[in-house]
FIDOMAR-927026 format. One record per residue: residue in three letters; x, y, z of N, C-alpha, C, O in turn; residue number from 1. Coordinates in nm, 4 decimals. Layout:
(r 'ALA',(X,Y,Z),(X,Y,Z),(X,Y,Z),(X,Y,Z),NUM);
...
This chain:
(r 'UNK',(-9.4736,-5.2008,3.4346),(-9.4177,-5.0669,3.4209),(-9.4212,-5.0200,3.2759),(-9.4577,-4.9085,3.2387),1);
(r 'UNK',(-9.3778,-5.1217,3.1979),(-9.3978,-5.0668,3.0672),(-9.5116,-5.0523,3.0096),(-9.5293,-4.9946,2.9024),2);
(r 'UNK',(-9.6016,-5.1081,3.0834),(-9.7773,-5.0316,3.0214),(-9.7932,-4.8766,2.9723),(-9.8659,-4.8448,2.8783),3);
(r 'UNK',(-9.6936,-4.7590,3.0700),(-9.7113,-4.6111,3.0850),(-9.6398,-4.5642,2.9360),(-9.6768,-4.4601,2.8817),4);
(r 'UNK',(-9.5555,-4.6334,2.8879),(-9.4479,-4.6228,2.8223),(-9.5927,-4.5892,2.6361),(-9.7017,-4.6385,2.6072),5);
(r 'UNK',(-9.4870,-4.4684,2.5556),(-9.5319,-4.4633,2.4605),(-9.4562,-4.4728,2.3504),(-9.3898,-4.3859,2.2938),6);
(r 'UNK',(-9.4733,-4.5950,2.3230),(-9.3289,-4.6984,2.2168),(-9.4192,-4.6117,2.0651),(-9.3627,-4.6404,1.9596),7);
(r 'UNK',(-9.4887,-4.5586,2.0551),(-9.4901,-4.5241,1.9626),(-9.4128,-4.3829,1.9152),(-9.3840,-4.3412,1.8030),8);
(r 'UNK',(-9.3958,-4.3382,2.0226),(-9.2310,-4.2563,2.0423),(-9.1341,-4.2576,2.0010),(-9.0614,-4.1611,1.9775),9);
(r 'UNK',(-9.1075,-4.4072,1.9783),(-8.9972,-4.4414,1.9848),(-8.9117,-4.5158,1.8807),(-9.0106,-4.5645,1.8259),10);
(r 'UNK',(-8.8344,-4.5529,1.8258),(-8.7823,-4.6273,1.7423),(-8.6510,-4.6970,1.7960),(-8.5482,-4.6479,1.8426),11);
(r 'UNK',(-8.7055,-4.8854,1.7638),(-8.5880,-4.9274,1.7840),(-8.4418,-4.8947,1.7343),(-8.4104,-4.8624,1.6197),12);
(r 'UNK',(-8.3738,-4.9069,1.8237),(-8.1943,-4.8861,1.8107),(-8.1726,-4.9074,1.6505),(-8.1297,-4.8025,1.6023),13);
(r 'UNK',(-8.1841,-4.9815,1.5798),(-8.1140,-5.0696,1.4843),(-8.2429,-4.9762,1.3675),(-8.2331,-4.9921,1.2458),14);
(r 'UNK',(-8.3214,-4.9117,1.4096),(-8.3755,-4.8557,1.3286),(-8.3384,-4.7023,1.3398),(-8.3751,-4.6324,1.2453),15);
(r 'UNK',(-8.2879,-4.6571,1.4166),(-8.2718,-4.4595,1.3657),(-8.2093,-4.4352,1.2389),(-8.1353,-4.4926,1.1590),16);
(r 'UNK',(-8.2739,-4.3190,1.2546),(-8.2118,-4.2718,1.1432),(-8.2093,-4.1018,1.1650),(-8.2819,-4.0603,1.2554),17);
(r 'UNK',(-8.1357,-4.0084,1.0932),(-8.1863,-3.8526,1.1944),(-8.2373,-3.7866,1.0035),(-8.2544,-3.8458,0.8969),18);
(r 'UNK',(-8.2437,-3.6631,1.0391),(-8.3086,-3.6067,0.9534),(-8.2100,-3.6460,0.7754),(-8.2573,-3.6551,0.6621),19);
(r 'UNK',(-8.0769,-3.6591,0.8197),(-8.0348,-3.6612,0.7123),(-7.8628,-3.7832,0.7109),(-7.8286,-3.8695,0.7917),20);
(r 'UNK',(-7.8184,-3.7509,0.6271),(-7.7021,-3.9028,0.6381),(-7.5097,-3.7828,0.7727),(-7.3920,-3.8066,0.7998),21);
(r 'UNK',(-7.5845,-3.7017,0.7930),(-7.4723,-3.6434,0.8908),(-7.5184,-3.6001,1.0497),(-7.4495,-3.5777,1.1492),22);
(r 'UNK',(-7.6989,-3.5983,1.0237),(-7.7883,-3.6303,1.1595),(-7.7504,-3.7727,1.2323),(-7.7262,-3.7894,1.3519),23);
(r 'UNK',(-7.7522,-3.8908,1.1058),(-7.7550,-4.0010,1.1437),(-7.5983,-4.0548,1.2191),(-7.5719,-4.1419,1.3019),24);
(r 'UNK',(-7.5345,-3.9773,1.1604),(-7.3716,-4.0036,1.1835),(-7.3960,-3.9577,1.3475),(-7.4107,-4.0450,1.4331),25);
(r 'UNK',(-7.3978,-3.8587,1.3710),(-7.4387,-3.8093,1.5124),(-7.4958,-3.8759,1.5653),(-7.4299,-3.9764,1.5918),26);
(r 'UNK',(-7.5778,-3.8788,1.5953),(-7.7129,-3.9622,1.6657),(-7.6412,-4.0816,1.6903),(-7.6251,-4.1243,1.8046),27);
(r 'UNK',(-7.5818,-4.1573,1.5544),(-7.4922,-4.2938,1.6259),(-7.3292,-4.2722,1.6972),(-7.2397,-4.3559,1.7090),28);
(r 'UNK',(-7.3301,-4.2170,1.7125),(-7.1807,-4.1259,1.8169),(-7.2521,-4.1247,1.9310),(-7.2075,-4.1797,2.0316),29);
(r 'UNK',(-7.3543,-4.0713,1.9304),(-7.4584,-4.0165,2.0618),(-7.5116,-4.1116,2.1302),(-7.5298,-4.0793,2.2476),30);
(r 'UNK',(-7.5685,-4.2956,2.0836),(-7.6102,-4.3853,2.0812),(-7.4397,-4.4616,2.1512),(-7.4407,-4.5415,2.2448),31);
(r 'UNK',(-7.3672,-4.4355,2.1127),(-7.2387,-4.5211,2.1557),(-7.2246,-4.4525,2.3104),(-7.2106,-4.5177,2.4139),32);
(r 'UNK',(-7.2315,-4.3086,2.3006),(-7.2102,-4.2263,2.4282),(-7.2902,-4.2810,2.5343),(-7.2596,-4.3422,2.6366),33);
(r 'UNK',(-7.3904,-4.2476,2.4897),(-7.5530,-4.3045,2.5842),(-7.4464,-4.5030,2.6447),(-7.4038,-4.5037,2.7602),34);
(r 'UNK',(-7.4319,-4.5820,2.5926),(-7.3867,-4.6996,2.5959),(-7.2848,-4.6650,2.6987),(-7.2995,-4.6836,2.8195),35);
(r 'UNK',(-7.1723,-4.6094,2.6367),(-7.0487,-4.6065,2.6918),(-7.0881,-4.5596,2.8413),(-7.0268,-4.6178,2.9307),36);
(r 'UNK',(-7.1819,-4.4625,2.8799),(-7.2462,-4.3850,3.0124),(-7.3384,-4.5022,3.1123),(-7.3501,-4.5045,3.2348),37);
(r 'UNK',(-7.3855,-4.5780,3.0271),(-7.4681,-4.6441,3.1588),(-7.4101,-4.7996,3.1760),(-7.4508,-4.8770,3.2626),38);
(r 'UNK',(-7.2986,-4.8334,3.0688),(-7.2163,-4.9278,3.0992),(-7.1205,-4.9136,3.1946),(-7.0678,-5.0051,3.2579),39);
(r 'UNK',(-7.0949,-4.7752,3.2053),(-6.9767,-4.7309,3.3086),(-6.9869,-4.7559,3.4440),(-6.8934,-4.7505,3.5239),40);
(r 'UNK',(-7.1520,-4.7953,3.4797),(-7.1574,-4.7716,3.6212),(-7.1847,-4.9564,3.6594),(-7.2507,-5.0252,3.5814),41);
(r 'UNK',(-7.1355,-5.0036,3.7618),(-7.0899,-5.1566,3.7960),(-7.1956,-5.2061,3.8274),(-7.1882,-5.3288,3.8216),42);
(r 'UNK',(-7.3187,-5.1601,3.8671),(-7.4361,-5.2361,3.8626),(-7.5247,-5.2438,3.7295),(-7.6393,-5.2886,3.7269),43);
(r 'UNK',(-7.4612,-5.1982,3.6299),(-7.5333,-5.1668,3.4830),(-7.5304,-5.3155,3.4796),(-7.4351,-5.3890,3.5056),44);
(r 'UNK',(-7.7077,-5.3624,3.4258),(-7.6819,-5.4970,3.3482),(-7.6980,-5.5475,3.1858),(-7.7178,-5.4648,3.0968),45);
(r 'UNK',(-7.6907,-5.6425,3.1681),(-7.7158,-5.6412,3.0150),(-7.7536,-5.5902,2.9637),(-7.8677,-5.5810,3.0090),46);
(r 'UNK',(-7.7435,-5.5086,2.8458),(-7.8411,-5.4859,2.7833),(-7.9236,-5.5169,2.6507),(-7.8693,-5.5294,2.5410),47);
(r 'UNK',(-8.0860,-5.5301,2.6765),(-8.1663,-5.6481,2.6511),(-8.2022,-5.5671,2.5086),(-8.1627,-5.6032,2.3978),48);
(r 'UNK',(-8.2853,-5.4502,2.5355),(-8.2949,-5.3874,2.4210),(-8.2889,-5.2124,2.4593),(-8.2873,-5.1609,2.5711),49);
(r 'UNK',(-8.2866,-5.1490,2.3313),(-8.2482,-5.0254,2.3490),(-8.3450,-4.9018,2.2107),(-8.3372,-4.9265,2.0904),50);
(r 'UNK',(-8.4199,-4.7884,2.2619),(-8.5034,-4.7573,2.1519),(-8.4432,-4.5871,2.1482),(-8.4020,-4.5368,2.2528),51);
(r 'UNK',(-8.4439,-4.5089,2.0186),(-8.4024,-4.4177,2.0193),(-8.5619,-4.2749,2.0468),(-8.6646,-4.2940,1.9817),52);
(r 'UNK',(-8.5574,-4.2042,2.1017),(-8.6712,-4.1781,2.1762),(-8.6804,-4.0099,2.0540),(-8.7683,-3.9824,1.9723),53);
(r 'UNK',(-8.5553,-3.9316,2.0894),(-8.5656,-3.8055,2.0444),(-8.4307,-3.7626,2.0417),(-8.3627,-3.8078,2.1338),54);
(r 'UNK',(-8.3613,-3.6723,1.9448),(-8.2476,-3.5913,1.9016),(-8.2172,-3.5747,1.8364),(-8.2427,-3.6414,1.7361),55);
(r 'UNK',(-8.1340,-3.4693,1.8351),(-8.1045,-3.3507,1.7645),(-7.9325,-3.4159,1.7622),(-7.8722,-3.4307,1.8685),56);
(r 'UNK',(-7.8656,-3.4518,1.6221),(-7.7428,-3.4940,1.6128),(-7.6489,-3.3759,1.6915),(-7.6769,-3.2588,1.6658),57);
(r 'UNK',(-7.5376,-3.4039,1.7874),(-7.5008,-3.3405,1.8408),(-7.5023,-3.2332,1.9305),(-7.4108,-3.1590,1.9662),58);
(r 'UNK',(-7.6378,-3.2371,1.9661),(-7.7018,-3.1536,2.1243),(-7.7853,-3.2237,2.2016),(-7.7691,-3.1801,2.3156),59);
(r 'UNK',(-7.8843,-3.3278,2.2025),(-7.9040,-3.4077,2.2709),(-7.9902,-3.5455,2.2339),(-8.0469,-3.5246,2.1266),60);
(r 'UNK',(-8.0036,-3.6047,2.2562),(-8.0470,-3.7588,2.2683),(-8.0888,-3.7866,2.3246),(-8.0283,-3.7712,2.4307),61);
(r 'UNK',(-8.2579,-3.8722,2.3478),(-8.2893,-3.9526,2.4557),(-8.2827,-4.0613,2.4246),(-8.3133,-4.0834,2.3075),62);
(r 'UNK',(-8.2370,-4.1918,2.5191),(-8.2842,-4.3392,2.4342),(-8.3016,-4.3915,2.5936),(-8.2474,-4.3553,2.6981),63);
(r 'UNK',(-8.4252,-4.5159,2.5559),(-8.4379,-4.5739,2.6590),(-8.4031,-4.6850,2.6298),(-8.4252,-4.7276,2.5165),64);
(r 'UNK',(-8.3219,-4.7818,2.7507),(-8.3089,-4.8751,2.8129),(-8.3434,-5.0022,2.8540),(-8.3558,-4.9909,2.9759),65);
(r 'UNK',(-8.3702,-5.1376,2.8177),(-8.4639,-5.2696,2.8703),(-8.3635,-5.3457,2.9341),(-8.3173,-5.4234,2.8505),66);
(r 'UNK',(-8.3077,-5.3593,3.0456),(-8.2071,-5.4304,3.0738),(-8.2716,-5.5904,3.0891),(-8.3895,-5.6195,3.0688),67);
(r 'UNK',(-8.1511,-5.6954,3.1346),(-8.2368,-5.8241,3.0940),(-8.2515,-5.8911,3.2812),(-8.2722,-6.0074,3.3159),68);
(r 'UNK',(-8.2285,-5.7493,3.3827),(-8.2185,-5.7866,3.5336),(-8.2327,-5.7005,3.5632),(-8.2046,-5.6037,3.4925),69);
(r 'UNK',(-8.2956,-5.6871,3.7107),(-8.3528,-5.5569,3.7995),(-8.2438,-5.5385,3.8174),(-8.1519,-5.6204,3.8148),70);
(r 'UNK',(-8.2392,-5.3746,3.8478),(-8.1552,-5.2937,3.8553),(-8.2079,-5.2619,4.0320),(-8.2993,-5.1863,4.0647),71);
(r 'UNK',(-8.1020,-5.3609,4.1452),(-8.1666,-5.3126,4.2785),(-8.2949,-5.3305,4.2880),(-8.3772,-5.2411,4.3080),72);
(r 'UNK',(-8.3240,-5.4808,4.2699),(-8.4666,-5.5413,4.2634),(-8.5966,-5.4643,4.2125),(-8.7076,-5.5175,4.2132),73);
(r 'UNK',(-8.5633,-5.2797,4.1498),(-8.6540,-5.2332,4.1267),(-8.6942,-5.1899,3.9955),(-8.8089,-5.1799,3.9520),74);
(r 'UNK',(-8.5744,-5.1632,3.9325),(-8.6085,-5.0486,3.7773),(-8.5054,-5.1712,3.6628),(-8.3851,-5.1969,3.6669),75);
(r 'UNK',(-8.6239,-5.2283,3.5618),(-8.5340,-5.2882,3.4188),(-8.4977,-5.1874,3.3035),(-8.4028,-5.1989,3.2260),76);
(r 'UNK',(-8.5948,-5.0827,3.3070),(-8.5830,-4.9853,3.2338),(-8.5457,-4.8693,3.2950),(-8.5817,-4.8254,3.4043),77);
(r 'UNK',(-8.4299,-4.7992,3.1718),(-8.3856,-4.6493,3.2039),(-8.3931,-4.5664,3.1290),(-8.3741,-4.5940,3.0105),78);
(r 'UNK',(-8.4223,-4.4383,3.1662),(-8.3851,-4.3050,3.0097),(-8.2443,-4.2991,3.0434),(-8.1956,-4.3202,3.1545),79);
(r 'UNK',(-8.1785,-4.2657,2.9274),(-8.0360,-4.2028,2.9629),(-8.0723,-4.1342,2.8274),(-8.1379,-4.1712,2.7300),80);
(r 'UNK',(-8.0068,-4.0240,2.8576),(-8.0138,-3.8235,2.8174),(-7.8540,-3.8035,2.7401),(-7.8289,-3.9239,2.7451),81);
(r 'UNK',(-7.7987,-3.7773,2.7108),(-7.6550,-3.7236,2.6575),(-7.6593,-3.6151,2.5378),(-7.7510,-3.5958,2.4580),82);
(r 'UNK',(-7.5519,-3.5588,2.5463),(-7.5328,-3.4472,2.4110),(-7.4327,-3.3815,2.4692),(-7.3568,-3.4179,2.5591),83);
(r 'UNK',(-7.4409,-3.2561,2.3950),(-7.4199,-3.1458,2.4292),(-7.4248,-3.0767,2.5839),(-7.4114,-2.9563,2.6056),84);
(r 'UNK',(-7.4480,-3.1847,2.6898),(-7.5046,-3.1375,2.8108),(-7.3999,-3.2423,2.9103),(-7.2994,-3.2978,2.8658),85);
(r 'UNK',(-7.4399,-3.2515,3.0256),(-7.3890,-3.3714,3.1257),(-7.5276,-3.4674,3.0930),(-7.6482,-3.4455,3.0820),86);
(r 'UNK',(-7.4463,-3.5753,3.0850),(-7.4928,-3.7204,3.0905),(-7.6028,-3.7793,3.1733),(-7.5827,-3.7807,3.2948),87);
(r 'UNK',(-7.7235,-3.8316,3.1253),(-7.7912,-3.8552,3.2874),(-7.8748,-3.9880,3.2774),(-7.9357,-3.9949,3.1706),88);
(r 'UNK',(-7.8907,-4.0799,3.3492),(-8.0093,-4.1695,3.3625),(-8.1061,-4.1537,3.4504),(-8.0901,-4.1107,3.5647),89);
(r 'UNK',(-8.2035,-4.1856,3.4040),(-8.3544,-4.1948,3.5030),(-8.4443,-4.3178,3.4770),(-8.4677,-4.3757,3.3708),90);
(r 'UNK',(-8.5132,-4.3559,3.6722),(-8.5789,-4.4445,3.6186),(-8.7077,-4.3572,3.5492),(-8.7170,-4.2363,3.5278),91);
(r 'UNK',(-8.8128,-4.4801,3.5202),(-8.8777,-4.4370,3.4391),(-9.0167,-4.3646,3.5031),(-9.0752,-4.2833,3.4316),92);
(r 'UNK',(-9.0812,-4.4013,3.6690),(-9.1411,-4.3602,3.7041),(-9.2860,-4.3445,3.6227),(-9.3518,-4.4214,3.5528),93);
(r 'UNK',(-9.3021,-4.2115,3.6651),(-9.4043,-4.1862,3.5110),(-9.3904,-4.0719,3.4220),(-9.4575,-3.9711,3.3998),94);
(r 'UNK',(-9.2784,-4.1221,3.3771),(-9.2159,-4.0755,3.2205),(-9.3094,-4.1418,3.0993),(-9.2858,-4.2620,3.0877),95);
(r 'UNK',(-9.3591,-4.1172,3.0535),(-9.4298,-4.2210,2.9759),(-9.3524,-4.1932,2.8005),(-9.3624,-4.2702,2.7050),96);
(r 'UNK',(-9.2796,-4.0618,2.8047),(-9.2563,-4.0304,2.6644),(-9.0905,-4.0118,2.6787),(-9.0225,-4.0250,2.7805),97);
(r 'UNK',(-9.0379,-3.9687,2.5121),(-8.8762,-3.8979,2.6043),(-8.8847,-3.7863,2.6520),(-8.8250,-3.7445,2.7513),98);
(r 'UNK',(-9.0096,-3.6924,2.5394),(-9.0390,-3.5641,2.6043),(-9.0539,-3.5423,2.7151),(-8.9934,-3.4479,2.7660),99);
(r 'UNK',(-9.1550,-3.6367,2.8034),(-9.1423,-3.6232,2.9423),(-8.9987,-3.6441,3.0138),(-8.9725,-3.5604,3.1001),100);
(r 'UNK',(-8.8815,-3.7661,2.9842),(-8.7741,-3.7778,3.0517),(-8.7177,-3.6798,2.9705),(-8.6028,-3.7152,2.9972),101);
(r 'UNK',(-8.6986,-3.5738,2.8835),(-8.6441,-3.4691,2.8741),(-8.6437,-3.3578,2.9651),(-8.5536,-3.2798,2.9958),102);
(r 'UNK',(-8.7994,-3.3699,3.0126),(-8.8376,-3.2226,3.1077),(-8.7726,-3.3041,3.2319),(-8.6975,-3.2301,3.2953),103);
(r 'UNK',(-8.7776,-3.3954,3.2686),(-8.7246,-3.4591,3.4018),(-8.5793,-3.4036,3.4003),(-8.5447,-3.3375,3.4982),104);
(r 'UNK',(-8.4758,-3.4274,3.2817),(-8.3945,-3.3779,3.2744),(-8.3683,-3.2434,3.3141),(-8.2970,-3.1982,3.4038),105);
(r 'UNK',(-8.4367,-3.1922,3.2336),(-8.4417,-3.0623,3.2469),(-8.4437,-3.0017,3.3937),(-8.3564,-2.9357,3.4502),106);
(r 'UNK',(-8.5942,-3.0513,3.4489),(-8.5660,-3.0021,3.5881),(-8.4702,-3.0280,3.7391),(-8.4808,-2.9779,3.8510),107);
(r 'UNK',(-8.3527,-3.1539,3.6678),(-8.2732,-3.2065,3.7661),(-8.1396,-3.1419,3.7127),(-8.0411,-3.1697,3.7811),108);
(r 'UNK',(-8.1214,-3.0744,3.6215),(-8.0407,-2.9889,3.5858),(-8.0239,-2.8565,3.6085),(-7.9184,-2.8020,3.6411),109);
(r 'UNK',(-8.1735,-2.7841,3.5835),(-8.2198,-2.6722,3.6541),(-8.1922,-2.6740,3.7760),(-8.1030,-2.6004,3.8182),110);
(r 'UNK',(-8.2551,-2.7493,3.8514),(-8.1950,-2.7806,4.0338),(-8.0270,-2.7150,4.0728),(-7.9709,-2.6241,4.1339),111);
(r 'UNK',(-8.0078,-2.8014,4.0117),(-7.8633,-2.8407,4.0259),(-7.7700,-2.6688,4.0002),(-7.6948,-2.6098,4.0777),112);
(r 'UNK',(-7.8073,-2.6387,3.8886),(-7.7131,-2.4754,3.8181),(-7.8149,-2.3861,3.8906),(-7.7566,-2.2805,3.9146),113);
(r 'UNK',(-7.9097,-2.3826,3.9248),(-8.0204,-2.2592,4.0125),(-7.9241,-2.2955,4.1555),(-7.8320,-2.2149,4.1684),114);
(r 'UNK',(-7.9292,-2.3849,4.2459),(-7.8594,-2.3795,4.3616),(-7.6919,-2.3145,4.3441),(-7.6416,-2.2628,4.4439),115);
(r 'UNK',(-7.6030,-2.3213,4.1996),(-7.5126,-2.2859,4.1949),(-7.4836,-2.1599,4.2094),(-7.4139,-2.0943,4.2870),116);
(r 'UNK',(-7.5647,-2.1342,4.1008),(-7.6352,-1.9638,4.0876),(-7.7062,-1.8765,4.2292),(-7.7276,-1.7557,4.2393),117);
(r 'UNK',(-7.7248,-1.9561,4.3013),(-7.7965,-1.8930,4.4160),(-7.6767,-1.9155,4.5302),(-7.6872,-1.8232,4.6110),118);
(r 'UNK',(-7.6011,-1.9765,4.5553),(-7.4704,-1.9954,4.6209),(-7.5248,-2.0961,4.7634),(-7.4770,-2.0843,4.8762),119);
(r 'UNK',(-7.6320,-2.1917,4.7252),(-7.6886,-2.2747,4.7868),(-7.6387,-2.4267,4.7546),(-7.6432,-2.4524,4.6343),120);
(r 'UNK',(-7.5876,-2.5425,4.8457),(-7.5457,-2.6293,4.8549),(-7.6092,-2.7211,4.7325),(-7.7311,-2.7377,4.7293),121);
(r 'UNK',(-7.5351,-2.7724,4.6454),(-7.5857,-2.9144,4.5673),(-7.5871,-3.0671,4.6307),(-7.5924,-3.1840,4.5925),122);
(r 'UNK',(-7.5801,-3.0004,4.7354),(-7.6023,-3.1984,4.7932),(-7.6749,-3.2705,4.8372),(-7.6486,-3.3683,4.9072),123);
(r 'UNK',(-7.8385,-3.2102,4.7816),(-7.9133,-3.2832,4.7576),(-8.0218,-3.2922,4.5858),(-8.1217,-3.3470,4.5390),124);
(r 'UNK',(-7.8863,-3.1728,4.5414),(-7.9201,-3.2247,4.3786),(-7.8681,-3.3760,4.3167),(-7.7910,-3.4656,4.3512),125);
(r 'UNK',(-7.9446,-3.3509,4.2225),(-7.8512,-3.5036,4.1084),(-7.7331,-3.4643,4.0830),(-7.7001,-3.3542,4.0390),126);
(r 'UNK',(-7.6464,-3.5801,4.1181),(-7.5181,-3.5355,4.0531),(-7.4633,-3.5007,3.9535),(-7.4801,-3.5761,3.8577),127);
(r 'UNK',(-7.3797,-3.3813,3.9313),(-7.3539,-3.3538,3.7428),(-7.2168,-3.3981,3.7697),(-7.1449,-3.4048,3.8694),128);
(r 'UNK',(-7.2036,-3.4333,3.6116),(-7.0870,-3.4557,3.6028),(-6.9940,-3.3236,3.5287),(-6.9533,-3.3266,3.4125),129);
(r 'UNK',(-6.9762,-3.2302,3.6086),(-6.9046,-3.0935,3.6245),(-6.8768,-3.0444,3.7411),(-6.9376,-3.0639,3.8464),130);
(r 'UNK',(-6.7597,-2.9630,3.7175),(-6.7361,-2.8617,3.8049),(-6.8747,-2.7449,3.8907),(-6.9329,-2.6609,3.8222),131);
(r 'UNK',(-6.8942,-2.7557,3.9840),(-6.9660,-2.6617,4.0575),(-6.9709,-2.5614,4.0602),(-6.9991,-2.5054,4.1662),132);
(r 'UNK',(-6.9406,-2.4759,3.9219),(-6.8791,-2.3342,3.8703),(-7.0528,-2.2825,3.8569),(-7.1582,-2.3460,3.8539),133);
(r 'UNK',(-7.0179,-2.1304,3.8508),(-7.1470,-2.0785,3.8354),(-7.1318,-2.0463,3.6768),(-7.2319,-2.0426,3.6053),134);
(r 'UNK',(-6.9827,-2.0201,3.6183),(-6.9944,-2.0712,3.4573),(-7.0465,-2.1930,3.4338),(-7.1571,-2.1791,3.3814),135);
(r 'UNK',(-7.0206,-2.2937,3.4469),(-7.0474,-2.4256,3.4123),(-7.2526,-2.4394,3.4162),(-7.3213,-2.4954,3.3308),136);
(r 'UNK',(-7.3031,-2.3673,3.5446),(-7.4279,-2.3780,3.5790),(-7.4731,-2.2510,3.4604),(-7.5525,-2.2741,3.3692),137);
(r 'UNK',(-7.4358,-2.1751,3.4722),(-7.5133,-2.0595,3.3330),(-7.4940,-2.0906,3.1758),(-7.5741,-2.0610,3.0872),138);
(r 'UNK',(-7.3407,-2.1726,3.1568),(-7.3714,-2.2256,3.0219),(-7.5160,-2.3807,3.0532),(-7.6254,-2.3757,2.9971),139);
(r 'UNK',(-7.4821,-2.4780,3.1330),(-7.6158,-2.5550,3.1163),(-7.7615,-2.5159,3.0840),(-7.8485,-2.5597,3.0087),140);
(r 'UNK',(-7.7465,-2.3720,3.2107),(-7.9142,-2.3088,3.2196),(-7.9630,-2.2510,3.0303),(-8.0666,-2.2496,2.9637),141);
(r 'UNK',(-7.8022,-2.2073,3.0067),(-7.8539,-2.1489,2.8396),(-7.8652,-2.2611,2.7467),(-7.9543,-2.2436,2.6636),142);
(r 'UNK',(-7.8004,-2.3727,2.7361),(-7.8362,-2.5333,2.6902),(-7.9478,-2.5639,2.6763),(-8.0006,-2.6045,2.5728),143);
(r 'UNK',(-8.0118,-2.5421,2.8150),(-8.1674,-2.6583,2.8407),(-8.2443,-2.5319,2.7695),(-8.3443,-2.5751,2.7123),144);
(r 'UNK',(-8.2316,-2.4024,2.7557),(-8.3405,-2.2680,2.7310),(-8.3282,-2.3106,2.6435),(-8.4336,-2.3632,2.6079),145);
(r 'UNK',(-8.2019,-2.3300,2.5311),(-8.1681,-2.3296,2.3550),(-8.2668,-2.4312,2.2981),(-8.3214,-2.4169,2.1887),146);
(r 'UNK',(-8.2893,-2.5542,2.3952),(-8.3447,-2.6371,2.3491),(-8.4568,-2.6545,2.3855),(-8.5379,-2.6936,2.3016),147);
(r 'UNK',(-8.4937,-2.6347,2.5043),(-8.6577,-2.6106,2.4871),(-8.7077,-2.5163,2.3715),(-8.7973,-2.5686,2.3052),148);
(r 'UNK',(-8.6736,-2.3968,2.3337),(-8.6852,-2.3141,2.2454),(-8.7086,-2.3515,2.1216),(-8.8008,-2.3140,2.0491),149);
(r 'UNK',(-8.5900,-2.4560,2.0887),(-8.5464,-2.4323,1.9331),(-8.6361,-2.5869,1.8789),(-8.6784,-2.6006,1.7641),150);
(r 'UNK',(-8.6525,-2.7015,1.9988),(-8.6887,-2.8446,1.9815),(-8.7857,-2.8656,2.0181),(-8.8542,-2.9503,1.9608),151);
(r 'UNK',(-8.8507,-2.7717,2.1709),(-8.9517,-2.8243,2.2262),(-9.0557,-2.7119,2.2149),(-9.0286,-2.5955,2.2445),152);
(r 'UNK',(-9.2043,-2.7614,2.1603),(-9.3108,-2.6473,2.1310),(-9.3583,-2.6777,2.2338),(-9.3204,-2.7631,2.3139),153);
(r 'UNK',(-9.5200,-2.5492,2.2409),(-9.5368,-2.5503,2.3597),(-9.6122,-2.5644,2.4538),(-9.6628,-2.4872,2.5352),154);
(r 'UNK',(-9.6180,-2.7340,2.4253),(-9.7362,-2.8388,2.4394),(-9.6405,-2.9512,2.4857),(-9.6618,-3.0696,2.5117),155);
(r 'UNK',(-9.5438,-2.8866,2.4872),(-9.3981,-3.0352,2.5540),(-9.3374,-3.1353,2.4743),(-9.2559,-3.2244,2.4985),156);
(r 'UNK',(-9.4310,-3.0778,2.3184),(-9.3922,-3.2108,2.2268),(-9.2622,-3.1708,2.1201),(-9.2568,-3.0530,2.0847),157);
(r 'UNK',(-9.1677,-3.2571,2.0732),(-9.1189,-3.2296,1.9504),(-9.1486,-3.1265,1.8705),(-9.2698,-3.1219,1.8498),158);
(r 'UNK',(-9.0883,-3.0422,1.8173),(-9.1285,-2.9438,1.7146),(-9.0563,-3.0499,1.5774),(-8.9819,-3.1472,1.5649),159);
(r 'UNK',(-9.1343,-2.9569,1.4953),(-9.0788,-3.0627,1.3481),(-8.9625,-3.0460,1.3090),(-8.9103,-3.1078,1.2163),160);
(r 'UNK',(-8.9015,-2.9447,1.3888),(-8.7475,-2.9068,1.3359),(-8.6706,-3.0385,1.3684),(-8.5635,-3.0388,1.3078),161);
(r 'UNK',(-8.6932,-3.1737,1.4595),(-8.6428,-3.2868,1.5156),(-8.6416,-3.3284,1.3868),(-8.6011,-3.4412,1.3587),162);
């Protein structure tokens, strides 16, 4: 699985750093969050190693995941997403970048606030961790726009403002 994977993306945990010494302060708040989120859930297993993928101190974060045991005999690796947004993990499928598990994000979030907005059932979206408000779904929808906009150019990659 990790053949798809583009570690050159990526930087180990113990190596981030963000644009500056109050990026970095963030980013490691954001890195504890990400932790604190996929430790929370009772089948979470060790974790083996951990790489910081993409973010913006205090709006979002990707980091992926190497656990040291299948997760449900199927997935060792996870993205988990956090910021400024609801919290999320994914397996990795074919994510090969964070940019890609960003847009994954993106579109399981979109799902989720478009059915709110449309007054159509979420129960077969991903679960958010929010209220089912059509506020709650129009501030997210303006979240994921801010940041495709302001982070993501428009080729899917990082803009240099990261």
């Amino acid at each position: 699985m990790t053949d798809i994977l583009h570690f050159s993306d990526m930087t180990p945990i113990q190596e981030m750093q963000g644009d500056d010494q109050e990026d970095t302060k963030l980013l490691l708040e954001m890195s504890q969050k990400a932790d604190d989120y996929i430790t929370s859930f009772r089948w979470c297993p060790t974790i083996r190693e951990k790489y910081f993928g993409f973010g913006v101190g205090g709006i979002v974060a990707v980091f992926l995941y190497h656990f040291d045991s299948m997760i449900n005999q199927s997935d060792d690796w996870l993205w988990v997403i956090v910021g400024d947004l609801p919290s999320v993990y994914l397996v990795i499928d074919n994510t090969t970048s964070p940019i890609d598990a960003l847009e994954g994000y993106y579109e399981l979030m979109e799902d989720w606030a478009n059915n709110i907005m449309s007054d159509n059932s979420i129960d077969e979206c991903y679960p958010v961790q929010a209220a089912p408000t059509k506020e709650n779904a129009q501030m997210l929808l303006s979240r994921i726009e801010f940041i495709r906009r302001e982070f993501i150019d428009e080729d899917g990659c990082a803009s240099s403002e990261d």
